[in-house]
ROZA-788383 format. One record per residue (C-alpha): x, y, z; residue number from 1; residue in one letter. Coordinates in pm, 1 decimal. Layout:
N
+----------+----------+----------+-----+------+
:       px :       py :       pz : seq : type :
+----------+----------+----------+-----+------+
:        X :        Y :        Z : NUM :    a :
...
+----------+----------+----------+-----+------+
//
This chain:
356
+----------+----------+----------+-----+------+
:       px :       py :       pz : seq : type :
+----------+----------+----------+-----+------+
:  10166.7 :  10697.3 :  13988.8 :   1 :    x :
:  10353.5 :  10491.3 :  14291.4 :   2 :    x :
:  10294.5 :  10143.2 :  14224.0 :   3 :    x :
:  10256.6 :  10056.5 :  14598.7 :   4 :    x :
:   9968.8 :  10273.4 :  14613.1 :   5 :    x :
:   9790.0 :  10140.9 :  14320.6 :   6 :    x :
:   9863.4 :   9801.3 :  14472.0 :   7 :    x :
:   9679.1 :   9935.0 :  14826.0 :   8 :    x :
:   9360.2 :  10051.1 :  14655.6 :   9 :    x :
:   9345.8 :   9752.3 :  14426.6 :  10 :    x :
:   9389.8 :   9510.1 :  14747.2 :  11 :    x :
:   9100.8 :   9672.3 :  14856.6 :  12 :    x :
:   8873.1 :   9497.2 :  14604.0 :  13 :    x :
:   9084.2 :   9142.3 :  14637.0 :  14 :    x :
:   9094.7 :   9115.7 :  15035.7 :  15 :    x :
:   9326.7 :   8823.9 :  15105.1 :  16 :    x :
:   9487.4 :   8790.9 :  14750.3 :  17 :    x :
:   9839.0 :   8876.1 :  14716.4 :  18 :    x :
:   9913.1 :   9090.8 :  14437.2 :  19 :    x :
:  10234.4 :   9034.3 :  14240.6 :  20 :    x :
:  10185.4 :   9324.3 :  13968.0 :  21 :    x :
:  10023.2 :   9632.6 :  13907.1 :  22 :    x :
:  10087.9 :   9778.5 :  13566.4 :  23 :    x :
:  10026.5 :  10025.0 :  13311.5 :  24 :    x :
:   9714.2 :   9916.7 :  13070.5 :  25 :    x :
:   9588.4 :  10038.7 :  12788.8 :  26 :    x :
:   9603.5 :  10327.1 :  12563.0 :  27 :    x :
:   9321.1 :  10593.6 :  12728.3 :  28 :    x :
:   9336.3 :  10898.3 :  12699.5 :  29 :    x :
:   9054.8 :  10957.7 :  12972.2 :  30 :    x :
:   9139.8 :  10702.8 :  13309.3 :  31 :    x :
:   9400.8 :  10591.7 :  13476.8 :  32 :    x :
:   9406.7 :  10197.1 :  13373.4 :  33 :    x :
:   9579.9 :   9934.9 :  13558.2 :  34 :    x :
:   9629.5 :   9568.7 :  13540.3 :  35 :    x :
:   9635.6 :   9363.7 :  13817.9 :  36 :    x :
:   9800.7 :   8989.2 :  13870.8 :  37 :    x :
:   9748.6 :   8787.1 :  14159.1 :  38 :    x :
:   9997.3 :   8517.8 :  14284.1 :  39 :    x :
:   9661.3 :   8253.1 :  14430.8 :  40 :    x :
:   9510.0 :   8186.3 :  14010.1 :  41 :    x :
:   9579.7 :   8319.3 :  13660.9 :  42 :    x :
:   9323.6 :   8558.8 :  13662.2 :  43 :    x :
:   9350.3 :   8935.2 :  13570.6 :  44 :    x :
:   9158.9 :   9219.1 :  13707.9 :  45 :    x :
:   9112.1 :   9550.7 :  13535.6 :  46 :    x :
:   9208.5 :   9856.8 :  13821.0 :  47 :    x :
:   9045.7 :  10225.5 :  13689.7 :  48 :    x :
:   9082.4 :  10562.0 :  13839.2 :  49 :    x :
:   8774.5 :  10707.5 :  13724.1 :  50 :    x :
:   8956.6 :  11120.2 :  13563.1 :  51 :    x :
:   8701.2 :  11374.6 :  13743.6 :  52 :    x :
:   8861.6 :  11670.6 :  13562.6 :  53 :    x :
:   8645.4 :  11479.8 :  13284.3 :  54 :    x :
:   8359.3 :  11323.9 :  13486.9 :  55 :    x :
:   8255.0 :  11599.0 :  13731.9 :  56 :    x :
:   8025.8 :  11357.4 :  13940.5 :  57 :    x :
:   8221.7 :  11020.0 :  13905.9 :  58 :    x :
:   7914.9 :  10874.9 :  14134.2 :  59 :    x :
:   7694.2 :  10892.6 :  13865.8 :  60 :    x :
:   7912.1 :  10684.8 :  13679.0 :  61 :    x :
:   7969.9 :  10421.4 :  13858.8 :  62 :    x :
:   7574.8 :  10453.2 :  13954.8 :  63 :    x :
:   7492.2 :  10400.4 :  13560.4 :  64 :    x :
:   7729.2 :  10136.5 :  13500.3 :  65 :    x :
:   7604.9 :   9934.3 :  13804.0 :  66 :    x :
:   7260.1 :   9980.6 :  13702.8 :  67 :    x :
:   7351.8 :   9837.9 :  13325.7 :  68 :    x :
:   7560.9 :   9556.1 :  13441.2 :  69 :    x :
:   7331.1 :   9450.4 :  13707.8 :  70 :    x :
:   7060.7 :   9454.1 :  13431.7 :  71 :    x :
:   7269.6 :   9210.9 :  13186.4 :  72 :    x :
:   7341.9 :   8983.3 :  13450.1 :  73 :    x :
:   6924.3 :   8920.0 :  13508.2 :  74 :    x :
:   6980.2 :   8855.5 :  13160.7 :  75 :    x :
:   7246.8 :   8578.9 :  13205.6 :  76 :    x :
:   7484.8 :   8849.1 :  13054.1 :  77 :    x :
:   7860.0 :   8812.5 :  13210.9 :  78 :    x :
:   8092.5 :   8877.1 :  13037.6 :  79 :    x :
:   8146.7 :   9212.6 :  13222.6 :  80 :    x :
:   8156.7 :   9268.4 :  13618.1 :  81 :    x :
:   8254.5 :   9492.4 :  13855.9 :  82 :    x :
:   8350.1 :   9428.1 :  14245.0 :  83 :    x :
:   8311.4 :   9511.3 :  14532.9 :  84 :    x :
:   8519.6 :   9619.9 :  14823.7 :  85 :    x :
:   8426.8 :   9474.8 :  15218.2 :  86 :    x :
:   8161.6 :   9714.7 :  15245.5 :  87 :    x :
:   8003.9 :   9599.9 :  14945.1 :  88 :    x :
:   8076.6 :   9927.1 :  14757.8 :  89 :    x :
:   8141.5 :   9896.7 :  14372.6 :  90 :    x :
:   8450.8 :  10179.2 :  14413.3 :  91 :    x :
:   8706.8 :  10348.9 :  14674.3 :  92 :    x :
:   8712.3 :  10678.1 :  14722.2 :  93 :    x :
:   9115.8 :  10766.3 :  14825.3 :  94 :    x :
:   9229.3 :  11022.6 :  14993.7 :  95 :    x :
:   9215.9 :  11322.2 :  14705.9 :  96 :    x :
:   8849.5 :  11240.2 :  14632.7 :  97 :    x :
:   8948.0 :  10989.3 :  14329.8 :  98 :    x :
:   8734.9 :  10723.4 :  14221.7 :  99 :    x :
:   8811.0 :  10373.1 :  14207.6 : 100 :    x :
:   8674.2 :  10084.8 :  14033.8 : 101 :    x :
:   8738.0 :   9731.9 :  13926.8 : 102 :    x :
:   8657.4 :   9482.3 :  13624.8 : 103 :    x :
:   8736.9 :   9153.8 :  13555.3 : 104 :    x :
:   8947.8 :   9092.4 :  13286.8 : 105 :    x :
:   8866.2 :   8941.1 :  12974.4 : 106 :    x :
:   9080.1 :   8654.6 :  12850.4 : 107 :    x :
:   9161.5 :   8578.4 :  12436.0 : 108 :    x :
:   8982.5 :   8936.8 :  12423.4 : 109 :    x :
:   9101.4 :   9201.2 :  12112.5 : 110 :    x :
:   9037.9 :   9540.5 :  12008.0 : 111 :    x :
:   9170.0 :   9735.6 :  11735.9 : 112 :    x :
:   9214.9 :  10099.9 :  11726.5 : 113 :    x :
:   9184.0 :  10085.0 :  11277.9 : 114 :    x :
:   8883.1 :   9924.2 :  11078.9 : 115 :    x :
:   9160.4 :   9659.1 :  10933.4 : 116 :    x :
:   8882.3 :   9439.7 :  10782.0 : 117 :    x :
:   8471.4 :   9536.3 :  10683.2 : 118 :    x :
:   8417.2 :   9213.8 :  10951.9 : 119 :    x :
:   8544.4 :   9411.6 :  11264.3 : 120 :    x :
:   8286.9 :   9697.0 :  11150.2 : 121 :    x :
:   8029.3 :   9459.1 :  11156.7 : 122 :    x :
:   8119.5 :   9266.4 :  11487.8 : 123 :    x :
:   8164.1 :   9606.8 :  11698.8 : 124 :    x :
:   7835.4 :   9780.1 :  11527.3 : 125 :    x :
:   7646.7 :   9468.5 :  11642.9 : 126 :    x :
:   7790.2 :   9454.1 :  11995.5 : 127 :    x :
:   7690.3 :   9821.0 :  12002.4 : 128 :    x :
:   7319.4 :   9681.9 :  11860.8 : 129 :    x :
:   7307.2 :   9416.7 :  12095.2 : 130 :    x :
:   7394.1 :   9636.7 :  12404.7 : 131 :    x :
:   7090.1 :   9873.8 :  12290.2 : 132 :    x :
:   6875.2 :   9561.4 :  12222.6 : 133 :    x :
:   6938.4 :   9462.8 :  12604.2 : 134 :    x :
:   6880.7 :   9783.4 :  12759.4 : 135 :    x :
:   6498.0 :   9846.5 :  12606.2 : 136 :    x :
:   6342.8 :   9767.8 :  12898.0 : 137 :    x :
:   6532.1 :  10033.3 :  13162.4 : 138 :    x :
:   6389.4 :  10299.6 :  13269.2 : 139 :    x :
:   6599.0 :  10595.3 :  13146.1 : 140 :    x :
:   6496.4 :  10847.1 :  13427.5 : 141 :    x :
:   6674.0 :  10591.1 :  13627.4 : 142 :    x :
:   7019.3 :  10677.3 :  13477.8 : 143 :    x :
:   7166.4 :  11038.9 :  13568.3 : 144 :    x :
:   7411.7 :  11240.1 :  13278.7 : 145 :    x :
:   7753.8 :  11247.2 :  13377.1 : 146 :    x :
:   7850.7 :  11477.7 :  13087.2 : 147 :    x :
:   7510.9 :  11691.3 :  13068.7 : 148 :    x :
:   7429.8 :  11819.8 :  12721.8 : 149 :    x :
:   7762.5 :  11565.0 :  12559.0 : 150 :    x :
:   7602.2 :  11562.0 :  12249.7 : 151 :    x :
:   7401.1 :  11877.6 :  12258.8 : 152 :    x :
:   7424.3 :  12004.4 :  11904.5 : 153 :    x :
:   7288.3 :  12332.9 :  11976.2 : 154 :    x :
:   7458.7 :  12450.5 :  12267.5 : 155 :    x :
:   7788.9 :  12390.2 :  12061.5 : 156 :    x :
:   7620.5 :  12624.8 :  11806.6 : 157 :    x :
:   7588.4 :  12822.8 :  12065.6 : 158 :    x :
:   7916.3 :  12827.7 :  12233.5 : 159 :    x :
:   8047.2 :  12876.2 :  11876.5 : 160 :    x :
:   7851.6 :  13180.0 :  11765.7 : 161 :    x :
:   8067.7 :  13319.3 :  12143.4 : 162 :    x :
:   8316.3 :  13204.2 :  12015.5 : 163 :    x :
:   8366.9 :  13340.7 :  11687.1 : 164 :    x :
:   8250.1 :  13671.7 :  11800.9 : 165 :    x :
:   8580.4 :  13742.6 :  12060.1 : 166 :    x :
:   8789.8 :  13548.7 :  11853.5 : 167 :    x :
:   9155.0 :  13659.8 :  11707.9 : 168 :    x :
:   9138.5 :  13782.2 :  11305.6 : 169 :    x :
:   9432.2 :  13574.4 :  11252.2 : 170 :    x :
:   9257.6 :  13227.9 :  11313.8 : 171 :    x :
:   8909.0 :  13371.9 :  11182.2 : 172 :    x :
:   9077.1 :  13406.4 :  10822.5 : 173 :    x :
:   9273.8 :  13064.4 :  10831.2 : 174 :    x :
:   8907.4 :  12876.3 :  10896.1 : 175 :    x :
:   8713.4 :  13122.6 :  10701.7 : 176 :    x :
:   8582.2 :  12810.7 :  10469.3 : 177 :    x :
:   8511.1 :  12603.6 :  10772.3 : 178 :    x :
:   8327.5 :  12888.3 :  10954.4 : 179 :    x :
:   8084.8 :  12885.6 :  10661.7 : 180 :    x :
:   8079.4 :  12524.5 :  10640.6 : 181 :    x :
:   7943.5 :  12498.0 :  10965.6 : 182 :    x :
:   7721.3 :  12772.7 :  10947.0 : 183 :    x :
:   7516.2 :  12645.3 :  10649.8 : 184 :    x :
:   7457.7 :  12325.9 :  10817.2 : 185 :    x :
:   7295.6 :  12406.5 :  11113.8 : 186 :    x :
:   7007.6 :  12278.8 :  10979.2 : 187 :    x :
:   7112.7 :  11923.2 :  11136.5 : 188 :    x :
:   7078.7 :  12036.9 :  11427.2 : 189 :    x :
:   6733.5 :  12194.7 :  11421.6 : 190 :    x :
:   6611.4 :  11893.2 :  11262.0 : 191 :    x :
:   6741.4 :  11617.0 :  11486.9 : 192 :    x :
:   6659.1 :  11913.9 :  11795.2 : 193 :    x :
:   6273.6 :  11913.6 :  11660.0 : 194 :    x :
:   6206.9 :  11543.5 :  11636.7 : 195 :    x :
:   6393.7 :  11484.4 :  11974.9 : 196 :    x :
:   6131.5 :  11774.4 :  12153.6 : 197 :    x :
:   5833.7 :  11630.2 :  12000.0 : 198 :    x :
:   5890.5 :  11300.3 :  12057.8 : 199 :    x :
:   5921.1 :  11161.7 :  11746.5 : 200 :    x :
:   6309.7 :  11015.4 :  11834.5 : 201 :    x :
:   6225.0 :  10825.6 :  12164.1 : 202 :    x :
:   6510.8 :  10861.7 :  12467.2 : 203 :    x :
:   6696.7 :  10520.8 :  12497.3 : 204 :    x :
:   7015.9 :  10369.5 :  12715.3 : 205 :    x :
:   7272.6 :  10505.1 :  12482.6 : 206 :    x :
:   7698.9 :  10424.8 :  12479.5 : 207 :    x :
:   7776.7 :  10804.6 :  12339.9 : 208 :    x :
:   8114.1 :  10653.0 :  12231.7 : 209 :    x :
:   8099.3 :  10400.3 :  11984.0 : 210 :    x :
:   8466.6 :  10364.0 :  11860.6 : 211 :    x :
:   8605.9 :  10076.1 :  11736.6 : 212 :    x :
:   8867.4 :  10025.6 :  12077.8 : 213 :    x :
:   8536.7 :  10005.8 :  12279.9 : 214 :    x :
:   8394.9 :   9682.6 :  12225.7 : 215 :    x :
:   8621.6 :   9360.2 :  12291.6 : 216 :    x :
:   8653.8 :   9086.9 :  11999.4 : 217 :    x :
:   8721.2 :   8696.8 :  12069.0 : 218 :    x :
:   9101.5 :   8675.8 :  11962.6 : 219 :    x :
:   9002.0 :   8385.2 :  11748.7 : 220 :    x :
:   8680.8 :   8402.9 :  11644.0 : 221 :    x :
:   8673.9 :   8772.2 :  11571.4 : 222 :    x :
:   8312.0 :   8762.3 :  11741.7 : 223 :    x :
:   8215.5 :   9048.4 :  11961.5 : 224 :    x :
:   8217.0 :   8997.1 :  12294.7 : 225 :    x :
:   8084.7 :   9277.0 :  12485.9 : 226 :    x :
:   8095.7 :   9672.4 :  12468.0 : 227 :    x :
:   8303.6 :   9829.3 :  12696.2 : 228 :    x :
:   8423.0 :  10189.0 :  12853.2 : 229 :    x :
:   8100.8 :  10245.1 :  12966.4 : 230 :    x :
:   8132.3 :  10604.7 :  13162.1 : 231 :    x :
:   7949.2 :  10741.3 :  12894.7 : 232 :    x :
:   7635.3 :  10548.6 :  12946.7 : 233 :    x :
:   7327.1 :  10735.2 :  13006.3 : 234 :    x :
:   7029.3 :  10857.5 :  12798.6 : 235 :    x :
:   7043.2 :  10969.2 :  12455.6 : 236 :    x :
:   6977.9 :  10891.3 :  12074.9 : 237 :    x :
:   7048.0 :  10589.6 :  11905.2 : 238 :    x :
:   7123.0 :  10840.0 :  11642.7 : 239 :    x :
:   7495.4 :  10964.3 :  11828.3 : 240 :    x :
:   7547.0 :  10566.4 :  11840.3 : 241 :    x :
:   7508.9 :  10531.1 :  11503.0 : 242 :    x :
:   7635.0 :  10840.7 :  11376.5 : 243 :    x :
:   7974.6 :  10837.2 :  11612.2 : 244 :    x :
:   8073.4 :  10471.9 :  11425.0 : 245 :    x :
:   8006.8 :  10636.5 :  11128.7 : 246 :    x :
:   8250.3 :  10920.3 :  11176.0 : 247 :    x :
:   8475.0 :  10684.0 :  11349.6 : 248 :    x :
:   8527.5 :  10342.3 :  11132.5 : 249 :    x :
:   8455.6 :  10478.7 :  10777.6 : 250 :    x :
:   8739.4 :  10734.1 :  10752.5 : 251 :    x :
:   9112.0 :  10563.0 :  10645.0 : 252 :    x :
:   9297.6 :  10813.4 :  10804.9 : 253 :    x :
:   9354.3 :  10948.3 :  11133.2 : 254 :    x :
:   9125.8 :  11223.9 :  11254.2 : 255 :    x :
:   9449.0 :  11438.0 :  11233.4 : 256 :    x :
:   9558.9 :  11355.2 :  10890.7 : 257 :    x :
:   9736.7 :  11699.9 :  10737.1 : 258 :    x :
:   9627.4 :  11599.5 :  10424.2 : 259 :    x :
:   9215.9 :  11636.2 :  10433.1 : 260 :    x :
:   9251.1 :  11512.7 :  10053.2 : 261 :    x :
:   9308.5 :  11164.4 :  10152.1 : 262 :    x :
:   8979.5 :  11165.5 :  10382.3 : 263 :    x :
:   8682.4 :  11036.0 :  10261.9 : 264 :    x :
:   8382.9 :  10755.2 :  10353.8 : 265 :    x :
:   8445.3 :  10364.3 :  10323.1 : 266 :    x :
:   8066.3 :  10282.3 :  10125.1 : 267 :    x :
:   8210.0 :   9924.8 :  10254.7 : 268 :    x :
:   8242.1 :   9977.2 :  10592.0 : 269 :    x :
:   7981.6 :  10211.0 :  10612.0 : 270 :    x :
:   7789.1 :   9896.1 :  10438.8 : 271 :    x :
:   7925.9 :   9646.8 :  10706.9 : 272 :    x :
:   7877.9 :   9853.6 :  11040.2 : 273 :    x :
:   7524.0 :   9941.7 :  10904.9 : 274 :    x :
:   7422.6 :   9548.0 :  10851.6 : 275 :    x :
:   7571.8 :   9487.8 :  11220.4 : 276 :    x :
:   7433.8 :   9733.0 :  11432.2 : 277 :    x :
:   7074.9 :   9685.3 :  11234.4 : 278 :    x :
:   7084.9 :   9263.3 :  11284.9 : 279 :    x :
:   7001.5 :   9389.0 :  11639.0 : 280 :    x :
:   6806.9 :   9651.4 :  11594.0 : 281 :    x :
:   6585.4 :   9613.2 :  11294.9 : 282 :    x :
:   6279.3 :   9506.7 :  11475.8 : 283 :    x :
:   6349.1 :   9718.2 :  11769.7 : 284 :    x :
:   6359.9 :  10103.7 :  11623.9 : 285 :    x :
:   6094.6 :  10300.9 :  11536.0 : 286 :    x :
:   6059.6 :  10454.3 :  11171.2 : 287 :    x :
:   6130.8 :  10793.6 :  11230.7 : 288 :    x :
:   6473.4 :  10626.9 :  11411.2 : 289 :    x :
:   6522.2 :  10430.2 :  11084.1 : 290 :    x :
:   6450.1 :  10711.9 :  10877.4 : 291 :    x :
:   6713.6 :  10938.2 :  11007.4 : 292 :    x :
:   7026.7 :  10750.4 :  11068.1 : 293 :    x :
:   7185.9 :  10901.2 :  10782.5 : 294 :    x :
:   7081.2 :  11220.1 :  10967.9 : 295 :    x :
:   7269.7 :  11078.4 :  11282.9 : 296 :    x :
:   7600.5 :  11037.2 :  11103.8 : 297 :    x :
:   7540.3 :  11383.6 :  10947.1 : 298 :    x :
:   7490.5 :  11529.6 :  11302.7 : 299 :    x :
:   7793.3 :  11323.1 :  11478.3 : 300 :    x :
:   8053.5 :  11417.9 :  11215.2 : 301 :    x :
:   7929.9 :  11818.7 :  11242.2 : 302 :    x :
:   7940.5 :  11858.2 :  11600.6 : 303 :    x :
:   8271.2 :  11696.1 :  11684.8 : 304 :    x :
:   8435.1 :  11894.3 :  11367.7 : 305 :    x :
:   8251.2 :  12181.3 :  11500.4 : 306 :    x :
:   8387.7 :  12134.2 :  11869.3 : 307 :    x :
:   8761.7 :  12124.3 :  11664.7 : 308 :    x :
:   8674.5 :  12465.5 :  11529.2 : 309 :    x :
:   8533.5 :  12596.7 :  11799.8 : 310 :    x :
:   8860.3 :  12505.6 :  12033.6 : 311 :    x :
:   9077.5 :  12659.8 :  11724.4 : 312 :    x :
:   8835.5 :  12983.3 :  11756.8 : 313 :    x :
:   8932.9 :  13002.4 :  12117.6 : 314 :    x :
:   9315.2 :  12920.1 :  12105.4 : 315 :    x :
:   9305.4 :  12563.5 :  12192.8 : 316 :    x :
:   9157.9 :  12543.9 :  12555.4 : 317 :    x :
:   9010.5 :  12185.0 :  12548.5 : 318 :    x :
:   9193.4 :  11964.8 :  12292.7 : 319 :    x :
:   9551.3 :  11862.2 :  12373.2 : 320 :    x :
:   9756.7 :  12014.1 :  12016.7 : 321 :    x :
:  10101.2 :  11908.5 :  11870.5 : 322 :    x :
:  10124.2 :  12244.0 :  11684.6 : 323 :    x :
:   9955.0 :  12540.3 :  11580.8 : 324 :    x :
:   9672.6 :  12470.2 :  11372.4 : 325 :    x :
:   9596.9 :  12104.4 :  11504.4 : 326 :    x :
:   9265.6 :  12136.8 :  11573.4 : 327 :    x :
:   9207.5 :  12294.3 :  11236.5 : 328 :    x :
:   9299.5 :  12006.8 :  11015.9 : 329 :    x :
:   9130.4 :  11793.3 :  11263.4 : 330 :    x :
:   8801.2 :  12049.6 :  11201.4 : 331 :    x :
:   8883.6 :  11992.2 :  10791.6 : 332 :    x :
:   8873.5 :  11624.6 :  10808.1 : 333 :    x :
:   8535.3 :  11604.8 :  10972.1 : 334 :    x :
:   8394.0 :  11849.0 :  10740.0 : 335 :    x :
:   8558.4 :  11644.4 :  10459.4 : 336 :    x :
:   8390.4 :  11352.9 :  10596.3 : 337 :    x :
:   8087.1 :  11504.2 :  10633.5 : 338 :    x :
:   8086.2 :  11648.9 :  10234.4 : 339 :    x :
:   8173.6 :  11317.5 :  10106.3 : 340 :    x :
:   7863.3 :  11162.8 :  10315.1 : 341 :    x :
:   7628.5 :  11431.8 :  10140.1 : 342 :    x :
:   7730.0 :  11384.1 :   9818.9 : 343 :    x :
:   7614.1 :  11001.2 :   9860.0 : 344 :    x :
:   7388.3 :  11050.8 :  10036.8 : 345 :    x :
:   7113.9 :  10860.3 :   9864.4 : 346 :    x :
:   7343.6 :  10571.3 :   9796.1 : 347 :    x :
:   7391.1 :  10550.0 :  10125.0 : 348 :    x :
:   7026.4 :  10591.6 :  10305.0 : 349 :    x :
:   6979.4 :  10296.8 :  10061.4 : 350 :    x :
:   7241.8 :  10086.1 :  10161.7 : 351 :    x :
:   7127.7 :  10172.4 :  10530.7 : 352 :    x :
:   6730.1 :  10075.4 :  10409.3 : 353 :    x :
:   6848.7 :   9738.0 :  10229.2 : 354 :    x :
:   6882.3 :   9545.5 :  10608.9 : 355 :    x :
:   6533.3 :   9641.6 :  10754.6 : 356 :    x :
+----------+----------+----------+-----+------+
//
């Protein structure tokens, strides 16, 4: 992208600073991340182009995350902030429709991409507590869905069972062990489905993408310091919360790993992440909620190892692949994730039960 124009739309939020550099941040795969330097202090600023090939009505974002922030900072909050251009608007819209934002930037900040240590588990599954903790008393009709039905287990079921049906022999018989996988455990979904209709799992301010990368750790202290990459804020389950930094910190291998072998689930980290998030949350969740974590994880790991397979099924549409059957091993690692998880399960669901 030209670097003048990045420069332009970032001077829009900084009237009357002059900008010395505008560079390449970050490693997202989603937005267009800048950061910005200013020649008047030593402070940083955070430039985003929000990617609508992803976020289909980038308004909503920005409405959700100014909704959230606004919240945290009645709550003497502040680490986080956005700003705001002349006309007191918290993005630019630029000539091809793209939307702009801008944070502040967080000094002797971290975040790690790897579970190096069982404390980082613990300090990002308590930032992701905490953020919960603070948002219990929004309203959650307030907050639209930028990515309606994200983690919709059922509709993936259902896109699947499409799938498979017009799919080519070849690729059928290469995952015929994962297509039955999946199959027999659809009862996760019905289960998690039926509480969620009746009630029983109440509808809180969710993140919906609890990796490790999105919450910011003091450089020295290894505290957390706040959650962030927020676009996927909106209503949901403390359930994909939970479950999503199961499937992401416990495995210690890549998602893409060739070898599914070497996959399986870190009872330590799983322990650690499990006493963070729940140091915020213990008084806060209902039983049913407490009772089914475990079932959260379950659900998490199946339906982003069953979007893998799916993409496979249809000849790699939505995943970006390196080579052939990419988004098959990456299907076989969840699953093996997901097999190791049932067979301790009850080890587990206690280890989850020993911090209420």
């Amino acid at each position: 992208m030209d670097n003048k124009r990045v420069i332009e739309i970032a001077s829009l939020f900084l009237p009357n600073k002059y900008i010395i550099s505008a560079k390449s941040y970050g490693g997202g795969h989603i937005n267009d991340t800048f950061l910005i330097e200013i020649a008047e202090s030593d402070k940083k600023f955070i430039l985003q182009k929000i990617n609508k090939n992803i976020f289909k009505t980038p308004e909503h974002v920005v409405h959700n995350i100014e909704l959230y922030l606004n919240h945290l900072h009645q709550k003497n909050e502040f680490q986080l902030k956005t700003f705001k251009t002349s006309d007191e608007k918290p993005y630019v819209i630029d000539e091809n429709g793209d939307f702009w934002r801008m944070y502040n930037y967080i000094e002797n900040s971290i975040s790690y991409f790897v579970i190096e240590k069982e404390e980082h588990a613990f300090q990002a599954a308590k930032a992701f507590g905490k953020m919960q903790r603070l948002c219990l008393d929004l309203n959650t009709n307030d907050f639209f869905d930028p990515i309606p039905d994200f983690h919709d287990l059922n509709k993936r079921y259902l896109k699947f069972d499409k799938v498979l049906e017009l799919s080519k022999k070849e690729r059928r018989q290469n995952a015929e062990k994962e297509i039955l996988f999946v199959q027999d455990q659809r009862k996760i979904s019905d289960l998690i489905t039926d509480l969620t209709n009746s009630g029983e799992l109440p509808i809180r301010i969710t993140h919906n993408d609890t990796k490790l990368n999105n919450v910011l750790l003091n450089a020295e202290t290894g505290e957390g310091i706040c959650v962030i990459d927020l676009d996927t804020l909106m209503p949901g389950l403390v359930l994909y919360d939970f479950g999503d930094m199961v499937r992401t910190f416990t495995s210690p291998v890549p998602e893409d790993e060739k070898d599914s072998s070497k996959v399986f689930l870190r009872k330590e980290v799983f322990s650690a992440l499990s006493r963070g998030y729940l140091s915020e949350l213990t008084n806060v969740l209902t039983k049913t909620e407490k009772d089914q974590l475990i079932n959260g994880a379950k659900y998490m790991i199946l339906i982003i190892g069953l979007r893998f397979l799916t993409d496979y099924l249809e000849n790699d549409v939505y995943f970006k692949t390196a080579y052939d059957d990419h988004n098959l091993v990456r299907a076989r690692n969840q699953f093996a994730l997901l097999a190791d998880l049932l067979k301790n399960e009850k080890e587990l669901k206690n280890i989850i039960e020993s911090y209420f």
